[in-house]
C-alpha positions in Angstrom: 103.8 82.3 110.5 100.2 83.4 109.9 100.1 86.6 107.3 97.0 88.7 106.3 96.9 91.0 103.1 94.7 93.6 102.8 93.3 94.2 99.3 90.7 92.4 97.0 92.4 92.6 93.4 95.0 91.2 91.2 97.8 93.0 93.1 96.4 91.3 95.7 96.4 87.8 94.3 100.2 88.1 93.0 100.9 88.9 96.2 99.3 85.5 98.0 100.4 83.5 95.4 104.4 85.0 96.2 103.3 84.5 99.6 102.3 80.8 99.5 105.5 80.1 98.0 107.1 80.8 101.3 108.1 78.2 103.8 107.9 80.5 106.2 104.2 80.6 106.1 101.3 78.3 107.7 98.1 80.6 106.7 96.8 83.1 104.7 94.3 85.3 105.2 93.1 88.1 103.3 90.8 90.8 103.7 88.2 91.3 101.8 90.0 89.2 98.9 88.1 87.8 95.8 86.9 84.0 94.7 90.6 83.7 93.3 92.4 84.4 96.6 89.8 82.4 98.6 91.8 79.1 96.9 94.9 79.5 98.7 94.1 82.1 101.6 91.3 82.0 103.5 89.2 85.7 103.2 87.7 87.9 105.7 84.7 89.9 104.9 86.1 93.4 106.4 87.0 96.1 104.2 90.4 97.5 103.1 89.2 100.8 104.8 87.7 99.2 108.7 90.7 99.7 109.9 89.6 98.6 113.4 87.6 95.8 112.3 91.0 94.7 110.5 93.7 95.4 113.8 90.9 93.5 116.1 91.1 90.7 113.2 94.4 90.8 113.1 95.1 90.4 116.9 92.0 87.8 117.2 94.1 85.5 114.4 97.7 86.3 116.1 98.9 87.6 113.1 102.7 87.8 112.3 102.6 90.2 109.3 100.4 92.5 107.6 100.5 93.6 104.2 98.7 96.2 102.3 98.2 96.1 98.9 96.4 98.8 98.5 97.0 102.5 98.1 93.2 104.0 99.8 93.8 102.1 103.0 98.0 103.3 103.0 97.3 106.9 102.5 94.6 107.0 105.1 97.0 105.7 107.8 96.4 102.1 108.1 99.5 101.3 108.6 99.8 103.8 111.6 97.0 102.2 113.1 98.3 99.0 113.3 101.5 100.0 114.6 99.6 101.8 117.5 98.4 98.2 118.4 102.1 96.6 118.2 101.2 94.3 115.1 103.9 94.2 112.3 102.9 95.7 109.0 104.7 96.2 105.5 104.0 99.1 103.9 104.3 103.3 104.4 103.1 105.2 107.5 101.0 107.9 106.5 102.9 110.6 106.1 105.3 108.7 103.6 102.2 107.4 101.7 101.3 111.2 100.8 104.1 110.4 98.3 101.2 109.0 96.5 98.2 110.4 98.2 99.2 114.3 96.5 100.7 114.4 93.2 100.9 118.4 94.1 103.4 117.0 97.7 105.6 114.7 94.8 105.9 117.6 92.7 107.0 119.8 94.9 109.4 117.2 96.8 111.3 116.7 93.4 111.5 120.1 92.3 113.1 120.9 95.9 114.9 118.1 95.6 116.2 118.6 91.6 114.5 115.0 90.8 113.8 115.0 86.8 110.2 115.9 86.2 108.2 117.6 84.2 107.7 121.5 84.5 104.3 122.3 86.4 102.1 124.1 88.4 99.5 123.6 91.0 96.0 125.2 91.4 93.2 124.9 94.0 91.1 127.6 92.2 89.7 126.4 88.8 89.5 130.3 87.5 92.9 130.6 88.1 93.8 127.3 86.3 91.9 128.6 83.1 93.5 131.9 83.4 97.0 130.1 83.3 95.7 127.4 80.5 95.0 130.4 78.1 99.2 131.2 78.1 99.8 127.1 78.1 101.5 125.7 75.2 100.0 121.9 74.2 99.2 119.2 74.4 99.1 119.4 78.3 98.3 117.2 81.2 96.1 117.4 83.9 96.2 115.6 87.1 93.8 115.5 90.3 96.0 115.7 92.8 94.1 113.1 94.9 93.9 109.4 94.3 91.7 108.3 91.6 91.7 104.5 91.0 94.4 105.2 88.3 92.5 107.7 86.1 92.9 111.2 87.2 95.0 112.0 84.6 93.9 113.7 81.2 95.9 114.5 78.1 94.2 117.7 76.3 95.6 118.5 72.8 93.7 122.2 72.7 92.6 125.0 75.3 89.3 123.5 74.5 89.7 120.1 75.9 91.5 122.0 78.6 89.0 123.9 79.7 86.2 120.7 79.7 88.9 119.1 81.7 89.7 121.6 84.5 85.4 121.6 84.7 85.6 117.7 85.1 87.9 117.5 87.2 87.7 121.0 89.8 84.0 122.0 89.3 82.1 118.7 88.2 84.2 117.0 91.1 84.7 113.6 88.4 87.1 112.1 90.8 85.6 113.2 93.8 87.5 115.4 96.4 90.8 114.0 94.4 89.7 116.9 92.1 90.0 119.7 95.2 93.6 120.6 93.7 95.1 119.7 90.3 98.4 119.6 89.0 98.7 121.4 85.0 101.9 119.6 83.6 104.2 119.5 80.5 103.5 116.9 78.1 106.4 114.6 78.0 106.9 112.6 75.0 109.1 109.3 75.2 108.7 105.5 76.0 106.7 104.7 79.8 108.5 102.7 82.1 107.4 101.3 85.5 109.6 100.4 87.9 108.8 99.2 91.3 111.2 99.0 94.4 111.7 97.5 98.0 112.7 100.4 100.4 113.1 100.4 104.2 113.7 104.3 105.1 117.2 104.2 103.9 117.8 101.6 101.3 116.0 101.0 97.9 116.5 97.8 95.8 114.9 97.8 92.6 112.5 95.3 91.1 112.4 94.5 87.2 111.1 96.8 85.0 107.9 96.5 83.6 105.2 98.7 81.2 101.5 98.9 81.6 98.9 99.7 79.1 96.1 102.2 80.0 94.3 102.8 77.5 91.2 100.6 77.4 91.5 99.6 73.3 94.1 98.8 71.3 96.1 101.2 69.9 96.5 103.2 72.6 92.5 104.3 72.0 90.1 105.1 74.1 89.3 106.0 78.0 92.1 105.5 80.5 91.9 102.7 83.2 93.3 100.9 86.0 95.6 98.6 83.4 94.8 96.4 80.3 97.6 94.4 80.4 101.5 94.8 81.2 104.9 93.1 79.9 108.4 92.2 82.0 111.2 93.4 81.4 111.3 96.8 79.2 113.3 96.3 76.2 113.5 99.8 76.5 114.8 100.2 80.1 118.5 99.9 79.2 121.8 99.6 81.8 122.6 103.4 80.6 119.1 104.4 81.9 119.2 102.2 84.9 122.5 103.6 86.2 121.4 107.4 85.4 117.8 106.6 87.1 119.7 104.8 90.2 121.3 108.0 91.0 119.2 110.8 90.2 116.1 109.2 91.1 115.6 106.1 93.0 118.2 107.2 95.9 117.3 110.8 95.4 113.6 109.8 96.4 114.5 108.0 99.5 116.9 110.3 100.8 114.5 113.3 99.9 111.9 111.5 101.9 113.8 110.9 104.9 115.0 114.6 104.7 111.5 115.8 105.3 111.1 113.7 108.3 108.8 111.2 106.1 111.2 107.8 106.0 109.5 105.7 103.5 109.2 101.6 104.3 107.4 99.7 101.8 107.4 99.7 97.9 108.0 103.1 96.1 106.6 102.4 92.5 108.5 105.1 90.1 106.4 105.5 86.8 109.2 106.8 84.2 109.3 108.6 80.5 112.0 108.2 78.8 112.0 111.4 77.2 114.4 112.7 74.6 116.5 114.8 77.4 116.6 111.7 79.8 114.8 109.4 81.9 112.0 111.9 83.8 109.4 110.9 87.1 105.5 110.8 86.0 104.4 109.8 89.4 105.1 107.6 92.4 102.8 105.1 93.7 103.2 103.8 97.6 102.1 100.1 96.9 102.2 97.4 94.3 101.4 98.1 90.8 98.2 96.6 89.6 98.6 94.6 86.9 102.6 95.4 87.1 102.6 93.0 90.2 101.3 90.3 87.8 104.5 90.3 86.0 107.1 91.7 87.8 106.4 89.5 91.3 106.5 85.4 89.2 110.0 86.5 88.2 111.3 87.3 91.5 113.9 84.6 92.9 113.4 85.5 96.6 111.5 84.8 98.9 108.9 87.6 100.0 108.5 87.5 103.1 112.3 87.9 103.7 112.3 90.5 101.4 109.7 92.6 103.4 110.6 91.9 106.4 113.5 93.4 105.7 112.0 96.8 104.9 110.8 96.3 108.2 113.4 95.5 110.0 116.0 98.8 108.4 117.9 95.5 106.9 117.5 95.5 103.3 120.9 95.9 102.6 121.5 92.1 103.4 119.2 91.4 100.8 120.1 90.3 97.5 117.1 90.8 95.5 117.4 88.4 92.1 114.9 88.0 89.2 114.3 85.1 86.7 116.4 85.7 83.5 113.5 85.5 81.5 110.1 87.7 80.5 106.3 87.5 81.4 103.3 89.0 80.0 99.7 89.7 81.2 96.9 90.7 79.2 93.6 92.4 81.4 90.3 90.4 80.5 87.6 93.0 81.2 83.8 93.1 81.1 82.9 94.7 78.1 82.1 98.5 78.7 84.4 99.0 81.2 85.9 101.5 82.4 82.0 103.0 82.2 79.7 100.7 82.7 79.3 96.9 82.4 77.5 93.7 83.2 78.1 91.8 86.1 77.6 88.3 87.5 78.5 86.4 84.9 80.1 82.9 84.7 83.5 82.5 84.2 84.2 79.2 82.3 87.7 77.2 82.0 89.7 78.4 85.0 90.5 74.8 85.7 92.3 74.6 83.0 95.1 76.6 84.4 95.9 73.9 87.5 99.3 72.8 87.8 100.6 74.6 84.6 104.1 76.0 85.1 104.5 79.5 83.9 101.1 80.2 83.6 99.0 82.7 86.2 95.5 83.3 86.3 94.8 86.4 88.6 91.3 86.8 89.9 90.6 90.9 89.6 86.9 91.2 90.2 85.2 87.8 91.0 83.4 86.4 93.4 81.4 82.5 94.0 77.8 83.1 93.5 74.8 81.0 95.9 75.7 78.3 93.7 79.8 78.3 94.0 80.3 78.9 90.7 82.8 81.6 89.9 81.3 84.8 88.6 82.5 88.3 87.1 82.1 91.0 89.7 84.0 94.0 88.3 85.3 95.6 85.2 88.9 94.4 85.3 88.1 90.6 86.0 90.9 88.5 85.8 94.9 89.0 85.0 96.2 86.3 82.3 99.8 85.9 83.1 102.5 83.9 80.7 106.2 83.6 81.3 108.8 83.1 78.5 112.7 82.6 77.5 111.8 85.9 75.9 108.8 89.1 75.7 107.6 87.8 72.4 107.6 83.9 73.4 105.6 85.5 77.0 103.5 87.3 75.0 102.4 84.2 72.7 102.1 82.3 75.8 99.6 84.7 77.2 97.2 85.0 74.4 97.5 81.6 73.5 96.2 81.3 77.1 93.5 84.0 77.1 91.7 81.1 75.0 91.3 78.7 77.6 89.0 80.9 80.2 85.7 82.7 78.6 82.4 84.2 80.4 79.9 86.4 78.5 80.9 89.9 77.0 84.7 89.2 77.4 86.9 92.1 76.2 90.6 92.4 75.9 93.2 94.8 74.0 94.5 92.5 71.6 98.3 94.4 71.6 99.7 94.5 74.9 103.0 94.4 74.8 103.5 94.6 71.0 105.8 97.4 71.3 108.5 94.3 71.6 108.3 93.8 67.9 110.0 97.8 68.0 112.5 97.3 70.5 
């Protein structure tokens, strides 16, 4: 079968490397993909966001399945839009994607449906929003209720940081028109958890768990970003947590969806705190987690394409999903400045030397070949170094060991992902 992905990341790299595993599959394509992907798919210059430059593509190809990997293209309908032509796609219809698209929708859905969150409120007037801040007790969080590439999200310890964020985000328009509502929410304190999920309207299965690191320097320091790294399984994410979160939350979210006449196909992505009082929801994404993909998706036995088909097809329940009884670990190697501003077309140096070794990944992020084919940096999150291991700390020595063998100028990575292993 012949399958095109839709994305141009890391996320979108784990998921053509799962899909090259498959038998099933003849060809790749991927649209617009990056210099990584281009070596095992073959990549279409049409963005995630043509949508009918990508259903005429897909049609002109005769292709057998879509997938998105991104969340832009899901919550803007694309998935609706190649239905309408009769294609087969994997991933949420727009009205299911909103479960991402509006933190203000997922916040409401869980309070009417009693799904642990934290205690919030929603404002589309910033003078209200400072009115309510002046009663708040902190630190506090503020979200954009819109997309925002990950970073919509600030933590504000006083009023004063507060109020510079509700201007940020509502007045200065930061995130764009993400920033037209915004969510004020408890602070939660506990360990983060990420875990991501096959769903087909009725049925979720669960993936393994995983944790990301967003900060952009060690230590938790610094400006929030798409991901600096990630680690598989959570020592933290315990069968007592599992079994409380598979009833009160995963289920809960796909029967609460379905309720409101918004059946949810795809992957649901539940980003959890373990809090003191129990495992609570921080957000859901509609797609992939990006680098979470890059750790959670070498582990997994099955095949994909089986596995999403499924979705598809109402028949996960057939499916037994199974992961490697082991642990992986990537670390984010970044153009130095990012997330603000940074240098690119660089050369990257020693991705060769990752050919043919088992249990090690090298996910392209933002690269391209330059007029002279050489690979080149072309973003701030540039490549995904991926390890596996019997264990999280042998993964994570794998990892760095491997960061070593690839270089270009002004390379930057957080030098502890994953170290909260040593505490487990």
């Amino acid at each position: 079968m012949k399958v095109l992905i839709v994305g141009s990341g890391g996320r979108e790299h784990a998921i053509a490397t799962s899909v090259s595993k498959s038998p099933r599959v003849d060809k790749i394509y991927c649209a617009p993909g990056n210099a990584g992907i281009g070596q095992i798919a073959e990549c279409a210059a049409i963005g995630a966001m043509e949508f009918d430059k990508l259903v005429a593509f897909a049609k002109e190809q005769q292709i057998d399945l879509t997938i998105i990997g991104m969340d832009d293209p899901l919550v803007a309908g694309v998935v609706d839009a190649f239905e309408a032509a009769g294609l087969r796609v994997f991933g949420p219809r727009k009205n299911a994607a909103i479960l991402e698209g509006s933190k203000a929708f997922s916040k409401d859905l869980m309070k009417k449906y009693h799904i642990p969150t934290a205690a919030y409120e929603t404002f589309e007037n910033a003078d209200e929003a400072l009115a309510y801040l002046e009663t708040a007790q902190y630190p506090i969080v503020l979200k954009a209720d819109g997309l925002a590439l990950g970073k919509g999200v600030l933590i504000c310890n006083t009023l004063e940081e507060a109020k510079e964020g509700v201007r940020s985000i509502m007045l200065d328009k930061q995130f764009g028109a993400a920033g037209n509502r915004m969510v004020v929410e408890e602070f939660m304190t506990g360990r983060e958890v990420s875990v991501l999920s096959y769903v087909d309207g009725r049925t979720i299965k669960t993936m393994t768990s995983a944790q990301d690191h967003k900060r952009a320097q060690d230590g938790d320091q610094g400006l929030n970003t798409g991901g600096m790294g990630t680690f598989s399984p959570s020592p933290f994410y315990t069968d007592e947590v599992d079994k409380f979160c598979q009833e009160q939350i995963y289920q809960a979210t796909v029967d609460a969806m379905a309720a409101e006449g918004r059946p949810f196909q795809g992957i649901i992505f539940f980003g959890l705190m373990l809090t003191p009082n129990g495992p609570k929801v921080l957000e859901y994404n509609a797609r992939f987690g990006d680098p979470e993909a890059q750790v959670v998706l070498p582990r997994m036995k099955n095949d994909i394409i089986d596995v999403m088909e499924a979705c598809i097809d109402g028949k996960l329940d057939t499916v037994d999903l199974q992961f490697e009884d082991n642990a992986a670990v990537c670390v984010v190697l970044a153009s130095d400045g990012y997330p603000v501003s940074y240098e690119k077309g660089l050369e990257i140096r020693g991705l060769e030397k990752f050919d043919g070794k088992d249990g090690y990944y090298c996910f392209h992020a933002g690269t391209k070949l330059d007029e002279n084919g050489r690979f080149v940096t072309n973003g701030g999150r540039v490549l995904g170094v991926t390890a596996k291991g019997a264990d999280l700390k042998e993964a994570r020595a794998n990892a760095y060991a491997a960061t070593a063998w690839v270089d270009f100028d002004n390379k930057y990575m957080r030098h502890d992902i994953g170290k909260a292993i040593d505490e487990a």
